[in-house]
TORTOR-603455 format. One record per residue (C-alpha): residue in one letter; chain; x, y, z; residue number from 1. Coordinates in steps of 0.05 Angstrom, whole numbers, plus 5000, padded with zeros to 4 digits. Example, Ala and Ser with C-alpha at 12.3 -4.5 7.8 and 13.67 -1.06 7.14 Angstrom:
TORTOR-603455
<site residuo="A" cadena="A" x="5246" y="4910" z="5156" num="1"/>
<site residuo="S" cadena="A" x="5273" y="4979" z="5143" num="2"/>
END
This chain:
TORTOR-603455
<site residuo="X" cadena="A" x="5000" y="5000" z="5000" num="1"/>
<site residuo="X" cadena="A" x="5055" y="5042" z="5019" num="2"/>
<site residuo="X" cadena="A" x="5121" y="5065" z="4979" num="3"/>
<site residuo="X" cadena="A" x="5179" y="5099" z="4997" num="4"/>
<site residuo="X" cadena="A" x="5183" y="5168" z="4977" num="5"/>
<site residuo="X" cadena="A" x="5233" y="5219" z="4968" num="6"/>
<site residuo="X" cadena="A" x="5220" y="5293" z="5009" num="7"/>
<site residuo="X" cadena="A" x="5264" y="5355" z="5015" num="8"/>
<site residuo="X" cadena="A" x="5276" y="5383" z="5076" num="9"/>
<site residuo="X" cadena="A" x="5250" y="5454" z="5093" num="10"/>
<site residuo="X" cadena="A" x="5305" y="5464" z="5141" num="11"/>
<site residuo="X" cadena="A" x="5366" y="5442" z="5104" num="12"/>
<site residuo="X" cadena="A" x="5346" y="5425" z="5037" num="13"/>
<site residuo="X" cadena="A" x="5371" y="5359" z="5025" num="14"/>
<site residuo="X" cadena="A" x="5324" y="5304" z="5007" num="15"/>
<site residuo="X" cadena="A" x="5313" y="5246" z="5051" num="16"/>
<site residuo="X" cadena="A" x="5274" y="5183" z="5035" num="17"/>
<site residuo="X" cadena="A" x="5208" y="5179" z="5077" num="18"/>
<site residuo="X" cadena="A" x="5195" y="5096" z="5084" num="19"/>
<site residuo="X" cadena="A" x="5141" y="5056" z="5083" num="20"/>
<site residuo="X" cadena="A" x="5150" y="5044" z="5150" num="21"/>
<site residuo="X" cadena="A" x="5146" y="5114" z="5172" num="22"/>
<site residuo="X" cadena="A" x="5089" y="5120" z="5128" num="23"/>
<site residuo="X" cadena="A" x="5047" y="5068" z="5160" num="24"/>
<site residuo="X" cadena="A" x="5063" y="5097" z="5225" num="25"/>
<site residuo="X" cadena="A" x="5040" y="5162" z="5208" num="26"/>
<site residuo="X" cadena="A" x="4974" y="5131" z="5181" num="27"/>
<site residuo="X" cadena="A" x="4968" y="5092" z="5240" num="28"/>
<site residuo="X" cadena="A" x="4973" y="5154" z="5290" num="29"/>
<site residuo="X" cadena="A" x="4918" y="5192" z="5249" num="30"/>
<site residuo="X" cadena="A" x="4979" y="5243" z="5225" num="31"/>
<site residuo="X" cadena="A" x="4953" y="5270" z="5148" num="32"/>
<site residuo="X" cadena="A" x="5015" y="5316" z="5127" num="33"/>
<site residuo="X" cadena="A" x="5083" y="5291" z="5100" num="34"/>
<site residuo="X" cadena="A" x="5143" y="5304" z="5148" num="35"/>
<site residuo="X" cadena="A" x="5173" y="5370" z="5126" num="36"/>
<site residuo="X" cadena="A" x="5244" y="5364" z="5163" num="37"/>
<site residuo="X" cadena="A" x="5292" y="5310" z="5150" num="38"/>
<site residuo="X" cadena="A" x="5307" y="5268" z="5217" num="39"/>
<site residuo="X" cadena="A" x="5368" y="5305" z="5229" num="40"/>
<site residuo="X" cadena="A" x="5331" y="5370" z="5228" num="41"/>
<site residuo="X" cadena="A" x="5284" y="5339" z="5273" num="42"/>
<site residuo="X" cadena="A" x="5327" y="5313" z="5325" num="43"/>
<site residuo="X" cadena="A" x="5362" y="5381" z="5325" num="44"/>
<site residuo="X" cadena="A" x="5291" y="5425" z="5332" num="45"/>
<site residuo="X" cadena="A" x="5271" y="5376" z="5379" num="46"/>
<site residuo="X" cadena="A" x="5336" y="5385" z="5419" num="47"/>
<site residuo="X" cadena="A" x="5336" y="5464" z="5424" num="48"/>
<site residuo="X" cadena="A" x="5260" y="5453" z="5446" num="49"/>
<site residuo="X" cadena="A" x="5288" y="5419" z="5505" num="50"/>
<site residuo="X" cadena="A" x="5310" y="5459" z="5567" num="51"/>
<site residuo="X" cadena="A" x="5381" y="5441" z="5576" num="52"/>
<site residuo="X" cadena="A" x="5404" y="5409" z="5650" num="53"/>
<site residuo="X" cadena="A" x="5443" y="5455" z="5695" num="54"/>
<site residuo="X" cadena="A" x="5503" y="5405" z="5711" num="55"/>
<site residuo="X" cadena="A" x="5551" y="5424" z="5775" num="56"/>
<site residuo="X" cadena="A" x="5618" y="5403" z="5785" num="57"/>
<site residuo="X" cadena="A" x="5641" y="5346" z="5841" num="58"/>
<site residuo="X" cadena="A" x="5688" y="5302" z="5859" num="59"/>
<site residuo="X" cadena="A" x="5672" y="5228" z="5860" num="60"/>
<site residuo="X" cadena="A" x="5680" y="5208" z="5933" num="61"/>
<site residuo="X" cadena="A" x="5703" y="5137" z="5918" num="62"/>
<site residuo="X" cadena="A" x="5752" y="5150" z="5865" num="63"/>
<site residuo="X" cadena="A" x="5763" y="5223" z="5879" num="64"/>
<site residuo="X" cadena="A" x="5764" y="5234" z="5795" num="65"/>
<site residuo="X" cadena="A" x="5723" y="5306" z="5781" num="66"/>
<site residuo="X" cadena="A" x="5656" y="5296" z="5747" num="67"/>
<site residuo="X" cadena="A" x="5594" y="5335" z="5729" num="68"/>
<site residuo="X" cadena="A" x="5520" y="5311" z="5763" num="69"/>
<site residuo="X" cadena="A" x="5449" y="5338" z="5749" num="70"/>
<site residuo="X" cadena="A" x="5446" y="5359" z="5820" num="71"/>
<site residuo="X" cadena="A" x="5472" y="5409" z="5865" num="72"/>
<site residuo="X" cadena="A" x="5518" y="5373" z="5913" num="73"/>
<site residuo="X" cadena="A" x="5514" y="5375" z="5988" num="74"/>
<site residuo="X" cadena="A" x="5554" y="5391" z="6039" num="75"/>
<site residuo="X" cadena="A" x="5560" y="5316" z="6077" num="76"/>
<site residuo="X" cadena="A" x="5532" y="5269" z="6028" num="77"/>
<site residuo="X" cadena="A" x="5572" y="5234" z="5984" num="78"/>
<site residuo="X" cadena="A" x="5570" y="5237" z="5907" num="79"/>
<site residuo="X" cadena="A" x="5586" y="5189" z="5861" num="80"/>
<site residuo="X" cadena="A" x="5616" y="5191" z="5786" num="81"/>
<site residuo="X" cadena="A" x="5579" y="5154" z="5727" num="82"/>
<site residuo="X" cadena="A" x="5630" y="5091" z="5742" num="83"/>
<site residuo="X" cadena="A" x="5627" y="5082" z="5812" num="84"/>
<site residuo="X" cadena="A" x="5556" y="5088" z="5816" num="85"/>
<site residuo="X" cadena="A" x="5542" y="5035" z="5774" num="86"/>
<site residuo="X" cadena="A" x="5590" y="4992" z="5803" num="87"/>
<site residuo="X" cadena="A" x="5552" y="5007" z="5863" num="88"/>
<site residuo="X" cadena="A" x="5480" y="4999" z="5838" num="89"/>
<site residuo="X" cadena="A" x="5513" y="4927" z="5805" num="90"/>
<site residuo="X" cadena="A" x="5533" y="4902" z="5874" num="91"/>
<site residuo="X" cadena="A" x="5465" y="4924" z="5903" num="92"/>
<site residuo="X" cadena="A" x="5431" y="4884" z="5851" num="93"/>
END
């Protein structure tokens, strides 16, 4: 029923191929109007849409290595790089 079809983005101008797939989706969520951005241009709006995380600086307090967290640290409580954590969370499990 379907067929791949080639657009050009608004955005960028490049063409992109809009599948089948993508097609049927659209269909399926009720959606009547070809995409006008390529996926990349997508991503990107959908990205600068987003508001961006205020990340603070720490140090881990197991391996002492700096690292950034989506929280502001506290005075007292231990914080944890991306590595240790998991280690952490692994030996919990």
């Amino acid at each position: 029923m379907f067929e791949d079809k080639t657009l050009v983005c608004q955005e960028c101008g490049k063409e992109f191929v809009w599948t089948a797939g993508e097609q049927e989706f659209y269909a399926e969520k009720g959606f009547t109007n070809e995409p006008k951005r390529c996926p990349e241009c997508r991503k990107s709006r959908r990205m600068s849409q987003k508001p961006q995380r205020q990340m603070y600086d720490a140090v881990c307090a197991n391996c002492g290595a700096p690292c950034k967290v989506p929280f502001q640290p506290t005075e007292g409580r231990p914080v944890y790089c991306s590595e240790c954590f998991a280690k952490m969370k692994e030996e919990q499990g």
